[in-house]
C-alpha positions in Angstrom: -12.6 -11.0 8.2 -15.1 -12.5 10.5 -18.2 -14.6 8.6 -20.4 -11.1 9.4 -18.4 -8.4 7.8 -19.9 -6.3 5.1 -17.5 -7.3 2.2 -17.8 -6.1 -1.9 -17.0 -7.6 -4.2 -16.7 -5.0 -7.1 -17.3 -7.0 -10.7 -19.5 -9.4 -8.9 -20.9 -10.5 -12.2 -17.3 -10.7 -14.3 -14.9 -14.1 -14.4 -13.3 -13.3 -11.6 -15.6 -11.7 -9.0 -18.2 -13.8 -9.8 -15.6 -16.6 -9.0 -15.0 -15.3 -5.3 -18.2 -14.2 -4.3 -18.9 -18.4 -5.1 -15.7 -19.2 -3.0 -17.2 -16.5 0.1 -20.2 -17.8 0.3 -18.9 -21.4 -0.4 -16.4 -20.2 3.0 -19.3 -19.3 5.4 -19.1 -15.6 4.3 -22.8 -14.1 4.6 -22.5 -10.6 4.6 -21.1 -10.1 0.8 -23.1 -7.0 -1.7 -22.3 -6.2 -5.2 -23.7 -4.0 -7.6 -24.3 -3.7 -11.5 -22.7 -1.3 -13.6 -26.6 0.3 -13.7 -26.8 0.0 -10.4 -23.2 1.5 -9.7 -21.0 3.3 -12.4 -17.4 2.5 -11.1 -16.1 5.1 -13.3 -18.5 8.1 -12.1 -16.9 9.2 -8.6 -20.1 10.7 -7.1 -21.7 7.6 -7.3 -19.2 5.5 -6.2 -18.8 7.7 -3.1 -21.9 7.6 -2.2 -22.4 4.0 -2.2 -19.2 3.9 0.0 -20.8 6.4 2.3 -24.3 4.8 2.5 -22.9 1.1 2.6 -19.7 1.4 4.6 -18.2 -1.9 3.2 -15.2 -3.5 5.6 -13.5 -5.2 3.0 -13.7 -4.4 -0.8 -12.5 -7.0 -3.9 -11.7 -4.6 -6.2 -12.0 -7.2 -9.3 -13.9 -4.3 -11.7 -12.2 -3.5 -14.7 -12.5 -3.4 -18.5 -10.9 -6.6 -19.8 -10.0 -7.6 -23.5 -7.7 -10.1 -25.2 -5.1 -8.4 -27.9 -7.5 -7.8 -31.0 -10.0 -5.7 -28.3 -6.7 -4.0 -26.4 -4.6 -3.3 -29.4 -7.4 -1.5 -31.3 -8.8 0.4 -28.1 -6.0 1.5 -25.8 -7.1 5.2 -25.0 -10.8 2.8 -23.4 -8.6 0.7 -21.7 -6.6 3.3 -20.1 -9.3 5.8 -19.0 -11.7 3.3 -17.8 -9.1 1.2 -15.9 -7.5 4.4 -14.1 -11.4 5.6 -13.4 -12.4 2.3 -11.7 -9.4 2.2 -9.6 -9.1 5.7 -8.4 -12.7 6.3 -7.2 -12.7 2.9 -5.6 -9.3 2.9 -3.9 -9.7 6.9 -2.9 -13.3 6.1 -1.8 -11.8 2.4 0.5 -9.9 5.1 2.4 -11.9 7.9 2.7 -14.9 5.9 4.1 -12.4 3.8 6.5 -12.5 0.8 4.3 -10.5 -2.3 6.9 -9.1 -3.6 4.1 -8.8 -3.6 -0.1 -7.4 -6.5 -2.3 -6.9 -4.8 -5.8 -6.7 -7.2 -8.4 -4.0 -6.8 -11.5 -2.4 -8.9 -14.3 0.4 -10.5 -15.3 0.5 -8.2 -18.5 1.8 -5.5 -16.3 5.9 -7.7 -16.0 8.1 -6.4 -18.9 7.8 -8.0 -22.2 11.0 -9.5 -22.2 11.2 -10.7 -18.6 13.7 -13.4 -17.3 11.5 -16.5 -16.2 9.8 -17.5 -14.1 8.7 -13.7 -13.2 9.5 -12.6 -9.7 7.5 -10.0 -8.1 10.4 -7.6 -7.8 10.8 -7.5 -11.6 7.9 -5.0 -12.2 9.4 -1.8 -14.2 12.5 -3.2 -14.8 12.0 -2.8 -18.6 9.6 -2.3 -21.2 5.7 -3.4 -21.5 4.0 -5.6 -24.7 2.9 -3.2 -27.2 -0.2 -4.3 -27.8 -1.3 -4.3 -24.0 0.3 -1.5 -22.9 -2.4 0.8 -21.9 -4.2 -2.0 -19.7 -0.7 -2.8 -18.2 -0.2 1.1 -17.1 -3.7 1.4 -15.5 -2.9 -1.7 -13.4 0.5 -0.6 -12.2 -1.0 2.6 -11.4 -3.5 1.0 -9.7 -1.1 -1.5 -7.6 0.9 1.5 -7.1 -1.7 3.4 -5.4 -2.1 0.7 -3.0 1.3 0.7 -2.3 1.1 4.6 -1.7 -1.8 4.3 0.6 -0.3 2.1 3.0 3.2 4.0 2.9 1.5 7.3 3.4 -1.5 6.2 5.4 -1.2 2.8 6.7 -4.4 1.9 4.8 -4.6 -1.6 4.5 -4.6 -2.2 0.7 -2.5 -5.3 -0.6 -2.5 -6.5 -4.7 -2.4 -9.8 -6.4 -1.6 -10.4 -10.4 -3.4 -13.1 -11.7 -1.8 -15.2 -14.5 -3.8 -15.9 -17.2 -7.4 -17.2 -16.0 -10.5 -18.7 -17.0 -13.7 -20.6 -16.4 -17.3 -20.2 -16.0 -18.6 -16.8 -16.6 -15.9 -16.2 -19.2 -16.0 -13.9 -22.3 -16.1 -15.7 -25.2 -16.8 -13.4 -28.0 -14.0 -13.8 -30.6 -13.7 -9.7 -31.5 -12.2 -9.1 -27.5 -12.2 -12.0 -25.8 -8.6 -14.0 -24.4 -6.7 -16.7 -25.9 -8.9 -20.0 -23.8 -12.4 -18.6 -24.6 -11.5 -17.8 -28.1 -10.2 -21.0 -28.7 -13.1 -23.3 -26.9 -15.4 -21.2 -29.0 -14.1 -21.7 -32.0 -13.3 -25.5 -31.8 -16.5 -26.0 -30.7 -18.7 -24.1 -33.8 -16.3 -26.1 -35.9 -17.4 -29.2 -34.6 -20.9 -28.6 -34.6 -20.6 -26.8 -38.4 -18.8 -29.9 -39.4 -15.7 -27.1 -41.1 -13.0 -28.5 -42.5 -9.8 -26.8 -39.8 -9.8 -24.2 -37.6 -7.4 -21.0 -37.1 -5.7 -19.8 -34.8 -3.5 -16.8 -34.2 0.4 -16.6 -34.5 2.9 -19.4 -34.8 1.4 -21.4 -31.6 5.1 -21.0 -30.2 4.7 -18.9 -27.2 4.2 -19.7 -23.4 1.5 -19.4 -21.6 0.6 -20.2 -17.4 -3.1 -20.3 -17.2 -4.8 -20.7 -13.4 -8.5 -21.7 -13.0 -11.0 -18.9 -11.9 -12.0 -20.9 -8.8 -8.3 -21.3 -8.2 -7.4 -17.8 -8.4 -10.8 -17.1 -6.4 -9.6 -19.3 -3.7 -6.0 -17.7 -3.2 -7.9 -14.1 -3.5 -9.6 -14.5 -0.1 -6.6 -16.7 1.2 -4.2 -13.4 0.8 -7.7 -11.3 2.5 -7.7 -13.5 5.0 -3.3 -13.8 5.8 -1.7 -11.5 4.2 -0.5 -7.7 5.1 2.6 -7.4 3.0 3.3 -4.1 1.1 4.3 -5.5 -2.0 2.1 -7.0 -5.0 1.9 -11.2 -5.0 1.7 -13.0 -7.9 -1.2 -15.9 -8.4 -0.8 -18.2 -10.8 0.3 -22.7 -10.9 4.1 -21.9 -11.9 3.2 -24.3 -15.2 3.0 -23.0 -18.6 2.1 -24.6 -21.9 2.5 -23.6 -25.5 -0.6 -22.0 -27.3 -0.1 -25.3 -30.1 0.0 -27.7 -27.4 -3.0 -26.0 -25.7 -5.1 -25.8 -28.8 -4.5 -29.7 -29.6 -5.5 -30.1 -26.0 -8.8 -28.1 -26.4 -9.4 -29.6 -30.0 -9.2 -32.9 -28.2 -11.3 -32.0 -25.6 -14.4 -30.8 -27.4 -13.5 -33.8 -29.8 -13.1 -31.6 -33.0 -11.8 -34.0 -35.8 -10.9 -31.2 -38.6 -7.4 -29.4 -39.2 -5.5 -26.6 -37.4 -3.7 -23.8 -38.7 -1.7 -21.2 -37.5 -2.3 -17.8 -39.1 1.3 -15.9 -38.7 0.3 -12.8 -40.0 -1.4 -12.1 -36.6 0.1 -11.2 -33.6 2.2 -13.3 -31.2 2.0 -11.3 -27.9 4.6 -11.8 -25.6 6.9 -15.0 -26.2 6.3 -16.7 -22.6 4.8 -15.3 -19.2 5.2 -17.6 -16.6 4.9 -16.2 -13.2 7.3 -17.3 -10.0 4.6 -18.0 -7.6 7.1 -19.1 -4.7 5.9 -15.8 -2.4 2.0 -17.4 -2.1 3.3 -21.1 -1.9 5.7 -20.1 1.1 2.5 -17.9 2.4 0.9 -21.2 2.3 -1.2 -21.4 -0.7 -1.2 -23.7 -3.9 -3.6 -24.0 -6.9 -5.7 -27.4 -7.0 -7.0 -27.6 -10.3 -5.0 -29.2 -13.6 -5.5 -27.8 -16.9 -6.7 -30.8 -18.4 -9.5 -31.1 -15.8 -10.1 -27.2 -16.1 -10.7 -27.1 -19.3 -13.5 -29.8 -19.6 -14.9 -28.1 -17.0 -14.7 -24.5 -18.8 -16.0 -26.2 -22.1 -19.0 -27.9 -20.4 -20.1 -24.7 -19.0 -19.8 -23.0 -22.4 -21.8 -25.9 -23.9 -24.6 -25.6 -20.9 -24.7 -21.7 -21.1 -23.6 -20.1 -24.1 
């Protein structure tokens, strides 16, 4: 990518494409469009080839999709599914019809096997079987990593995919029906505090394992893979850390400076025991996250505080 190309970001507004269309223009990237869901319907493909037609992007960020934590994936899978397979198809079909240069589509970590050896390698996609209660997210994004893969075997398009670990940050979702485990949690410590209630819950036993990466982080090693890497096969992007959901809810509750109780409701759902990515393939590319989790989070709780 030269500072001039035409590149979109699709999701410009969500947690993670409003996080690299910062890091772009941050770069000395001018040239950079997105466009609203009433602007643009990612899931109608009339409209999304026309806008490819009429705007001839050179490199897409394909960082659209319909996102949810378990409560909003568990009780909505046949949404997450067709939405997610929608977005992906028009846009990746649409890349290389209209001689897109080059496509990053962005996955998640949900798409490893539930009970994965650790840290998880790249090469350990499909090699068993998927977390329940994120299953039909996980299909729609190894569909869609797969159909890069198939466009550059087939066609030589340039199309390359990254899974995320866990993120957050600014522009989060933090409603507590479908948001993720961070947002949920720095919302509800922080209504406690203000409401003055006596403890706060949170879901499952607090035992599992979890990597999370800051969105300017995972922004940051988005356009670093743009910008170096060709390779055929996904890359993970995460710190190669991981914490337990107790030790990250003390952490939070500390943060915001909540004083009441915790407790762990274990009637609700664990999710997968631990998820920790092996993120050797980008740091031998060159790359390596910057911000700590301690750091990340007071920065994630002072822009819920300033903005929610």
């Amino acid at each position: 990518m030269d500072k001039n190309s035409k590149i979109y970001v699709a999701g410009h507004r969500g947690l993670v494409g409003s996080a690299i269309v910062k890091n772009l223009k941050d770069k000395g990237y001018k040239n950079i469009i997105g466009k609203t869901h009433a602007e643009l319907d990612l899931t109608n493909q009339a409209e999304v080839r026309k806008f490819f037609k009429e705007e001839k992007p050179e490199y897409v960020f394909l960082a659209a999709a319909k996102v949810g934590g378990i409560n909003a994936n568990n009780t909505a899978p046949a949404d997450f599914i067709y939405e997610n397979l929608e977005i992906q198809n028009n846009v990746i079909k649409a890349a290389y019809d209209f001689k897109v240069t080059k496509l990053l589509f962005l996955g998640s970590s949900c798409i490893y096997p539930k009970l994965c050896p650790q840290p998880i390698k790249e090469e350990y996609l499909l090699s068993g079987y998927l977390e329940s209660t994120n299953e039909a997210y996980a299909l729609a994004k190894i569909a869609g990593l797969k159909m890069c893969q198939f466009f550059k075997k087939q066609y030589g398009a340039n199309f390359i995919s990254c899974m995320p670990t866990n993120l957050y940050g600014p522009n989060d979702n933090f409603d507590l029906n479908s948001s993720h485990v961070m947002p949920a949690l720095i919302r509800k410590f922080h209504e406690a505090k203000v409401n003055k209630e006596p403890f706060v819950e949170v879901w499952g036993t607090g035992k599992p394992l979890r990597e999370f990466l800051h969105v300017d982080d995972m922004a940051d090693g988005c356009v670093f893979l743009m910008e170096n890497y060709d390779g055929e096969e996904h890359v993970n992007i995460g710190t190669g850390k991981e914490v337990s959901i107790g030790e990250l809810a003390k952490m939070i509750k500390e943060i915001v400076g909540y004083e009441g109780e915790l407790k762990f409701n274990t009637e609700k759902p664990d999710g997968t025991p631990r998820k920790l990515l092996d993120v050797s393939k980008l740091k031998n590319l060159g790359w390596k996250h910057k911000i700590e989790l301690k750091n990340g989070i007071i920065s994630a709780y002072e822009w819920y505080v300033n903005n929610k």
